[in-house]
Backbone as CSV, one residue per row, in Angstrom:
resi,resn,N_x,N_y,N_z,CA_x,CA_y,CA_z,C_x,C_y,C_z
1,UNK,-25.008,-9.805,-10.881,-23.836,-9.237,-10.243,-22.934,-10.373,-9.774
2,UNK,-21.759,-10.143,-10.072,-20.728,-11.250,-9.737,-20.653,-11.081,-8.349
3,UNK,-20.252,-12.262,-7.764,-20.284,-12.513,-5.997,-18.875,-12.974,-5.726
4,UNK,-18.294,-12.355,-5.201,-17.187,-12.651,-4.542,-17.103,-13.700,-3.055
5,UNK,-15.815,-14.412,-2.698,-15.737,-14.661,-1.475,-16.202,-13.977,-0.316
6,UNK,-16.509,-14.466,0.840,-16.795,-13.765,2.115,-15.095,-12.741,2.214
7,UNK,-14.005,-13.202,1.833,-12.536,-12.745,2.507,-13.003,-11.007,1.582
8,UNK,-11.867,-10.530,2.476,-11.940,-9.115,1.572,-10.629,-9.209,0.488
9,UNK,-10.151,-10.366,0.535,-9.066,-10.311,-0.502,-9.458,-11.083,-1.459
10,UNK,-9.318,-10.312,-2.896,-9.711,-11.431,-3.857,-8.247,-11.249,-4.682
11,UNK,-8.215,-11.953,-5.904,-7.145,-12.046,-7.126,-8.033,-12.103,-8.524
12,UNK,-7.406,-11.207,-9.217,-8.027,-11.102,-10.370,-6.807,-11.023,-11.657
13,UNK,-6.984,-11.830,-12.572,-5.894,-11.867,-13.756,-5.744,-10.274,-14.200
14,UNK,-4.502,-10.275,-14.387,-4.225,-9.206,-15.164,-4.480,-9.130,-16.375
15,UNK,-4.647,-9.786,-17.144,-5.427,-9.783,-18.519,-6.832,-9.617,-18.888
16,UNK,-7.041,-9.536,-17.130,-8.847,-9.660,-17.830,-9.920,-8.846,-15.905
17,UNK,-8.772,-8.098,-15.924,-9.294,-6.727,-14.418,-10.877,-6.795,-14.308
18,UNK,-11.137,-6.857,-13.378,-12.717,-6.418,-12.799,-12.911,-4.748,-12.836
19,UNK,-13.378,-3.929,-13.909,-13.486,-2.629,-13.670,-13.948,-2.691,-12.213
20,UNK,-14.684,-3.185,-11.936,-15.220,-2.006,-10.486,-14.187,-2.469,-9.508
21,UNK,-12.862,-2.587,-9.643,-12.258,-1.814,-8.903,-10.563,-1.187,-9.231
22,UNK,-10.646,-0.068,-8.132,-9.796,0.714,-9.156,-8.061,0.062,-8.783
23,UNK,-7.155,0.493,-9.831,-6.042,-0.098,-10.616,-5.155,0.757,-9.114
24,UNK,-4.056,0.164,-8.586,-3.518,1.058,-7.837,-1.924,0.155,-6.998
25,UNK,-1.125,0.958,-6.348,0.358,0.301,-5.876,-0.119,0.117,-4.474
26,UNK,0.738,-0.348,-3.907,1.060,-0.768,-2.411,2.272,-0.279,-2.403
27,UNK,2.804,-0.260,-1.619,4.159,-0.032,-0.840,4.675,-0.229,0.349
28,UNK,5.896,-1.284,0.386,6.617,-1.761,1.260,7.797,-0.995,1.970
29,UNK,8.104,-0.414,2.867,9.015,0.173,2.694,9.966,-0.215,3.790
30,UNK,11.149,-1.195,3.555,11.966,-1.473,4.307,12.863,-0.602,4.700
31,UNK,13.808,-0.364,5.986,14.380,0.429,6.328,15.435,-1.019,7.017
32,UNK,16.669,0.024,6.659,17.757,-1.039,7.043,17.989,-1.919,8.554
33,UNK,16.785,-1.856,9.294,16.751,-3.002,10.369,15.505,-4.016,10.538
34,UNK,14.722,-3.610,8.882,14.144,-4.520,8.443,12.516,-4.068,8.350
35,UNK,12.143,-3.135,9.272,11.387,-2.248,9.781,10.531,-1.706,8.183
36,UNK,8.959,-1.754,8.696,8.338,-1.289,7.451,7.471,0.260,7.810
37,UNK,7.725,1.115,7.035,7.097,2.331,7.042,5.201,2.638,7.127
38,UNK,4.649,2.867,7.993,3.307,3.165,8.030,3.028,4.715,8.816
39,UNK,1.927,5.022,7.882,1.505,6.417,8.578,0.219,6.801,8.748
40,UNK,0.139,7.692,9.685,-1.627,7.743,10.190,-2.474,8.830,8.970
41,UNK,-2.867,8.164,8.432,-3.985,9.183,7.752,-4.637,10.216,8.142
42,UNK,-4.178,11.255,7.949,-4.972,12.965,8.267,-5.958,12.908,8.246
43,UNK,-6.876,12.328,7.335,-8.431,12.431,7.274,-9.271,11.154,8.485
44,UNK,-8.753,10.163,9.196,-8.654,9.129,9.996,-7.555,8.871,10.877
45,UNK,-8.116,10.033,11.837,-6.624,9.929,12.741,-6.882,8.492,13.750
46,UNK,-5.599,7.530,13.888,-5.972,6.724,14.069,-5.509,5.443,13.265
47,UNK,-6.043,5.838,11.717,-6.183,5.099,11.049,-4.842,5.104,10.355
48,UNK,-4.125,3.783,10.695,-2.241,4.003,9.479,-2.895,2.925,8.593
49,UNK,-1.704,3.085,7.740,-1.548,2.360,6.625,-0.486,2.571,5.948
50,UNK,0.204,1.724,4.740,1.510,1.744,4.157,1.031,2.683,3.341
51,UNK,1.718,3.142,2.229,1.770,4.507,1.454,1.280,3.309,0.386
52,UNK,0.294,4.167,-0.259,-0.417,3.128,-1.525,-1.076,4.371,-2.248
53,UNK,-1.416,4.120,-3.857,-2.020,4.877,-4.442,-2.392,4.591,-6.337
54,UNK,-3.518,5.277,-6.723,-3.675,4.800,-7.973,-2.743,4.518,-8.942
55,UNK,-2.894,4.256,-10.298,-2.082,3.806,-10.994,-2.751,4.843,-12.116
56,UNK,-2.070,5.661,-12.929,-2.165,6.426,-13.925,-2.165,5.714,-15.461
57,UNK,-3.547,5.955,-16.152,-3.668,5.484,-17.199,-2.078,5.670,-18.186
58,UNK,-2.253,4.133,-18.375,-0.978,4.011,-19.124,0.369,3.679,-18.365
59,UNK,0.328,3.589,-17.749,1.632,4.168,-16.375,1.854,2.504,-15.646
60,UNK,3.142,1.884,-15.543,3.427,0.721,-15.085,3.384,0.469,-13.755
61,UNK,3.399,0.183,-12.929,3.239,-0.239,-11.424,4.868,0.417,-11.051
62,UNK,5.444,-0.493,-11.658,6.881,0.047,-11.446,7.068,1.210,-10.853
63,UNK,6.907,2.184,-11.717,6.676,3.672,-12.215,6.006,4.849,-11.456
64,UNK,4.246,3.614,-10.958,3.540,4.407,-10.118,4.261,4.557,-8.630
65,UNK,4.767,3.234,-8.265,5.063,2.806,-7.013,6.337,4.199,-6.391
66,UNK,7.275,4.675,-7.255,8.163,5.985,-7.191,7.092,7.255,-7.639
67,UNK,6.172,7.285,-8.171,5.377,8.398,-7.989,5.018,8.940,-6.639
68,UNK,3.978,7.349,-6.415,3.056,7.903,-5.087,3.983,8.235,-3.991
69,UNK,4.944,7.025,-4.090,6.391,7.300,-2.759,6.466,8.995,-2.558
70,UNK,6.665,9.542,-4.068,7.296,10.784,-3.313,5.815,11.720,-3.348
71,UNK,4.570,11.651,-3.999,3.686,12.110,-3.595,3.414,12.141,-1.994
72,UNK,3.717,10.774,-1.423,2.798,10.911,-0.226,4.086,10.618,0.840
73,UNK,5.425,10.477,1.016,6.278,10.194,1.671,7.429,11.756,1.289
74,UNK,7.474,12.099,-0.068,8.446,12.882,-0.063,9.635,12.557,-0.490
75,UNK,10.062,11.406,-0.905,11.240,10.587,-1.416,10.823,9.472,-2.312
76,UNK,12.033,9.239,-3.307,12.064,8.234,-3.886,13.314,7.340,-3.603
77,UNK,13.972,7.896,-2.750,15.044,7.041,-2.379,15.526,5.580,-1.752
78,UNK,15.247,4.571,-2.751,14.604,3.232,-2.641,15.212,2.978,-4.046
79,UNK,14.984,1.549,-3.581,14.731,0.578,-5.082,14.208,-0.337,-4.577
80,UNK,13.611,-1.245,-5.815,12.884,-1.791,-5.344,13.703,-3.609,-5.223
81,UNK,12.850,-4.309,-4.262,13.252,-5.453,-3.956,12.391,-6.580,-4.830
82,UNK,11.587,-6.445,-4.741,10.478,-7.636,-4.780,9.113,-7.186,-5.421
83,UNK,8.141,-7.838,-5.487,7.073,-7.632,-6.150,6.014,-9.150,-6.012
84,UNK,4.488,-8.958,-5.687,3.636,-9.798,-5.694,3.668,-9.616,-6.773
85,UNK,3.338,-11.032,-7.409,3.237,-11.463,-8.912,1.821,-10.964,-9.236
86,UNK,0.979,-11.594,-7.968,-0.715,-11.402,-8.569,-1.381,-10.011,-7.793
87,UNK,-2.363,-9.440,-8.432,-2.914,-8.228,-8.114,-3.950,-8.471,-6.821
88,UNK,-4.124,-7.836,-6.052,-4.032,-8.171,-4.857,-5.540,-7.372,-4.589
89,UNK,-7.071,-7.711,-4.078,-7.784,-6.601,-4.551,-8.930,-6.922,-2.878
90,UNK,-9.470,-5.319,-2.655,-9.673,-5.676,-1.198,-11.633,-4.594,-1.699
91,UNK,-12.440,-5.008,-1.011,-13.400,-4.281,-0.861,-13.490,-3.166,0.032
92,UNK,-14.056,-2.014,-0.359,-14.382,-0.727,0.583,-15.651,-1.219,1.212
93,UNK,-15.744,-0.918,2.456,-17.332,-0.885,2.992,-18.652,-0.306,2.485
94,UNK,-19.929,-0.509,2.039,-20.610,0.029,1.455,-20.757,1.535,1.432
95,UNK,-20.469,2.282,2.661,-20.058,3.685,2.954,-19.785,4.453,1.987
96,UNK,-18.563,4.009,2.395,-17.342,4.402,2.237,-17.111,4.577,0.290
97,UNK,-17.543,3.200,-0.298,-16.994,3.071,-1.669,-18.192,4.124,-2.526
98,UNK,-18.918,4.534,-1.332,-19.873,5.860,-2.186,-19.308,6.933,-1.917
99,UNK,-18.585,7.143,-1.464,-18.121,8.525,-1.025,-16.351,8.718,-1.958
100,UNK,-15.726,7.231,-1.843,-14.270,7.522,-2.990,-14.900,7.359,-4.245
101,UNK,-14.262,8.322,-4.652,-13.502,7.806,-6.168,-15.341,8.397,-7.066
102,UNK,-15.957,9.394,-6.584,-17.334,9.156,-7.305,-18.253,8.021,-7.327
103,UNK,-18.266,7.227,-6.240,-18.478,5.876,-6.464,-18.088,5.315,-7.703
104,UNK,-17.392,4.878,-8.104,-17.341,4.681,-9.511,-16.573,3.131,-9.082
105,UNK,-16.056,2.592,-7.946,-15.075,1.448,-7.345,-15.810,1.032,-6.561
106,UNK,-15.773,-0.170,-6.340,-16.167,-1.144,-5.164,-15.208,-1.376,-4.317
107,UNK,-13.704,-1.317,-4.631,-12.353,-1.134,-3.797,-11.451,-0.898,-4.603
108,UNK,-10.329,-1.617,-4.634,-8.868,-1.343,-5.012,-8.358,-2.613,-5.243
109,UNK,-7.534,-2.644,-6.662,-6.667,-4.077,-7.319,-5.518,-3.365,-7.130
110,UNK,-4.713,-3.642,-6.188,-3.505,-3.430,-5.823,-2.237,-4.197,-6.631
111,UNK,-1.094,-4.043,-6.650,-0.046,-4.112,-7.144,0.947,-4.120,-6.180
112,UNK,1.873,-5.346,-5.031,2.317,-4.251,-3.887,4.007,-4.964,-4.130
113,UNK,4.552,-3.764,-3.609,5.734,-3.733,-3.972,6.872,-3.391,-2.725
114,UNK,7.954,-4.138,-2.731,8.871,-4.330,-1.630,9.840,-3.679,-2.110
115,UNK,10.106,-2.093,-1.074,11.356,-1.473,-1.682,12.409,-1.479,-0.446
116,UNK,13.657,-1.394,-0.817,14.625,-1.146,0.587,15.252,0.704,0.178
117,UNK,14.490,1.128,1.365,15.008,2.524,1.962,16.248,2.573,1.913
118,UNK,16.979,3.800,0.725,18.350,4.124,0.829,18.418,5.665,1.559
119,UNK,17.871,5.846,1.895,18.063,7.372,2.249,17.798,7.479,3.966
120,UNK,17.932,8.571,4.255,17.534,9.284,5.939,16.648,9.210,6.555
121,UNK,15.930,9.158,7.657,14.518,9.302,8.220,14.143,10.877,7.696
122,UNK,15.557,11.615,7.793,14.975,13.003,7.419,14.831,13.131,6.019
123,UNK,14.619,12.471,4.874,13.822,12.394,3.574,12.874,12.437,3.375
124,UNK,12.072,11.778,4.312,10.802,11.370,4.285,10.168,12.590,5.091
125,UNK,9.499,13.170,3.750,8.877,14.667,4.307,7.143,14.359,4.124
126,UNK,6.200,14.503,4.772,4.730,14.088,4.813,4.358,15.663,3.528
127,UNK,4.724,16.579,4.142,4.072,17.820,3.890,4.921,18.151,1.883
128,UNK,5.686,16.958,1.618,6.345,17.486,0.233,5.159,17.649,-0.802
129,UNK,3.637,17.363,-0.775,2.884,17.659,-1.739,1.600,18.209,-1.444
130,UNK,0.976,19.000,-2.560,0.323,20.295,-2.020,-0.916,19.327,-1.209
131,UNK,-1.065,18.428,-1.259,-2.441,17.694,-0.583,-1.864,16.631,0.237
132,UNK,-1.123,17.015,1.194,-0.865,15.863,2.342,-2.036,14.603,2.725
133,UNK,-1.491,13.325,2.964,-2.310,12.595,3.642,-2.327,11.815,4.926
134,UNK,-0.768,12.284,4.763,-0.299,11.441,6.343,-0.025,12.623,7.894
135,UNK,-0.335,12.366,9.095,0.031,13.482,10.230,1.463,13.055,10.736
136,UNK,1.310,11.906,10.376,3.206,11.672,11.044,3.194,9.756,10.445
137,UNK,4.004,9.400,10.695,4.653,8.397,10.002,5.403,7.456,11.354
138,UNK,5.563,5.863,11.201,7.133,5.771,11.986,7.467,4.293,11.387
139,UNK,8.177,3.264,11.857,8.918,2.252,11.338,8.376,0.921,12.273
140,UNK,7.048,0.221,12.036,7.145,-0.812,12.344,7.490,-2.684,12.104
141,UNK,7.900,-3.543,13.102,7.993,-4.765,12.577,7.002,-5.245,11.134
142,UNK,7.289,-5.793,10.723,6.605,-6.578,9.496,5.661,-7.204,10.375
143,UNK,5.893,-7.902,11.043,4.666,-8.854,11.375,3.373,-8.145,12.382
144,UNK,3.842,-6.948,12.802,2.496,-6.154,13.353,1.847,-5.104,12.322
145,UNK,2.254,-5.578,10.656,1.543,-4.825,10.560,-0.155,-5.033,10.008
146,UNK,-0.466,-6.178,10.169,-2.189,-6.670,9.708,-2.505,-5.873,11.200
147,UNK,-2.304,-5.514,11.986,-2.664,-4.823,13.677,-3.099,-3.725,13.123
148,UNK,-2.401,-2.838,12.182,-2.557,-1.309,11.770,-3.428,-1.359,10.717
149,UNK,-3.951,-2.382,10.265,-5.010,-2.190,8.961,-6.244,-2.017,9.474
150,UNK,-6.837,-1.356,8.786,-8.408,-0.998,8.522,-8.977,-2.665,8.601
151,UNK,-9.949,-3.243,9.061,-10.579,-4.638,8.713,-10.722,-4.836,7.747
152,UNK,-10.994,-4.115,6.760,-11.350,-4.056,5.079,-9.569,-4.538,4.416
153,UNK,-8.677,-3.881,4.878,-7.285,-4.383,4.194,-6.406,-5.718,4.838
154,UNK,-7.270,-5.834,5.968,-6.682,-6.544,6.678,-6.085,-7.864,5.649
155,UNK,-6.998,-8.794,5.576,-6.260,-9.869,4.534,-4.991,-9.427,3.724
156,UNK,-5.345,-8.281,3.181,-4.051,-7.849,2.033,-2.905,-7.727,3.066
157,UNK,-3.140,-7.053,4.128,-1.987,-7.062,4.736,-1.545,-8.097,5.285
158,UNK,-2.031,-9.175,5.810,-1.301,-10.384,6.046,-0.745,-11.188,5.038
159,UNK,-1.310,-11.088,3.999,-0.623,-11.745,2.675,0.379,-10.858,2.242
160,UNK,0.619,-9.617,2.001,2.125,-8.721,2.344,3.090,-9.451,3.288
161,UNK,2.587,-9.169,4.170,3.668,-9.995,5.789,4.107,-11.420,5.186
162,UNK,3.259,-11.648,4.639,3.574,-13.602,4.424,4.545,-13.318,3.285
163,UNK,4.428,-12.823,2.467,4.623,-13.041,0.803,6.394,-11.925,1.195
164,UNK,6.426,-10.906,2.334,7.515,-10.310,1.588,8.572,-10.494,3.181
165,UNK,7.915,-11.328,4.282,9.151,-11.494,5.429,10.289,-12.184,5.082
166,UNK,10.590,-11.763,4.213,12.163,-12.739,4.190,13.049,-11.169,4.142
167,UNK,12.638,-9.971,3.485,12.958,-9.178,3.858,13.250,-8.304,5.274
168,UNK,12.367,-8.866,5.955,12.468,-8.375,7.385,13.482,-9.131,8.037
169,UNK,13.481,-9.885,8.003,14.670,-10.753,8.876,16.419,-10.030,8.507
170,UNK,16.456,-9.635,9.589,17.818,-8.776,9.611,19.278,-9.737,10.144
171,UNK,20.423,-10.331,9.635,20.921,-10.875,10.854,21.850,-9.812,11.623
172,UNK,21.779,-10.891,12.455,22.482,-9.756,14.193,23.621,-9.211,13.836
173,UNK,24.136,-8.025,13.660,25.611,-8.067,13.955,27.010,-8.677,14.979
């Protein structure tokens, strides 16, 4: 069995993926005072996180990243800014990675992506798909958000913060 670092963040080439873990987006979601979108998970109240989700056989990151948006936010009203070059991949706790996905994953090779919010706060509908995952949503700084991660995403999320704050920086009017 291959052994990874102690970190929960690893990198794996895109030419040559670790099946055991599964293919999936991140999402950044800037709002015009620089502010990034996180929401508390229904099934882990408590527990936020940015809007993230698998990647559909065949299906580009690009592509997924406006799927899941309006799967799990309710809008696609964005474009996108930016993009981590390298796939970004975090371990589930032994638990836990038996209980997603059929066990069939050890975690998630992420893809994460920096979009700037063109639309309303009132766009962003939780309840727009028949299997909600979020109880409410709101707009925090970039740099608090490794605070709101699970310990397991934590790394990924500080390498987000690092890799996409140039977006956050708003100047003053």
């Amino acid at each position: 069995m291959k052994k990874h670092p102690p970190s929960s963040l690893h990198r794996h080439s895109p030419s040559n993926p670790d099946p055991s873990y599964r293919d999936g987006v991140g999402i950044v979601l800037f709002n015009s005072s620089g502010h990034v979108l996180v929401a508390e998970r229904l099934d882990s109240l408590g527990g936020w996180q940015m809007p993230q989700g698998g990647i559909d056989a065949g299906e580009a990151p690009e592509v997924a990243v406006f799927r899941e948006m309006e799967e799990e936010i309710g809008t696609r009203n964005a474009r996108i800014i930016s993009t981590i070059e390298e796939w970004l991949c975090y371990d589930l706790p032994p638990a836990l990675a038996k209980k997603l996905w059929r066990g069939k994953y050890r975690g998630q090779r992420q893809k994460w992506v920096a979009l700037e919010f063109l639309g309303q706060d009132d766009d962003i509908r939780l309840d727009a798909h028949t299997h909600p995952e979020f109880s409410r949503w709101k707009w925090v700084p970039l740099h608090e958000l490794p605070a709101y991660a699970v310990p397991f995403k934590r790394d990924v999320y500080e390498r987000v913060v690092k890799e996409f704050a140039r977006y956050a920086e708003k100047p003053a009017d």
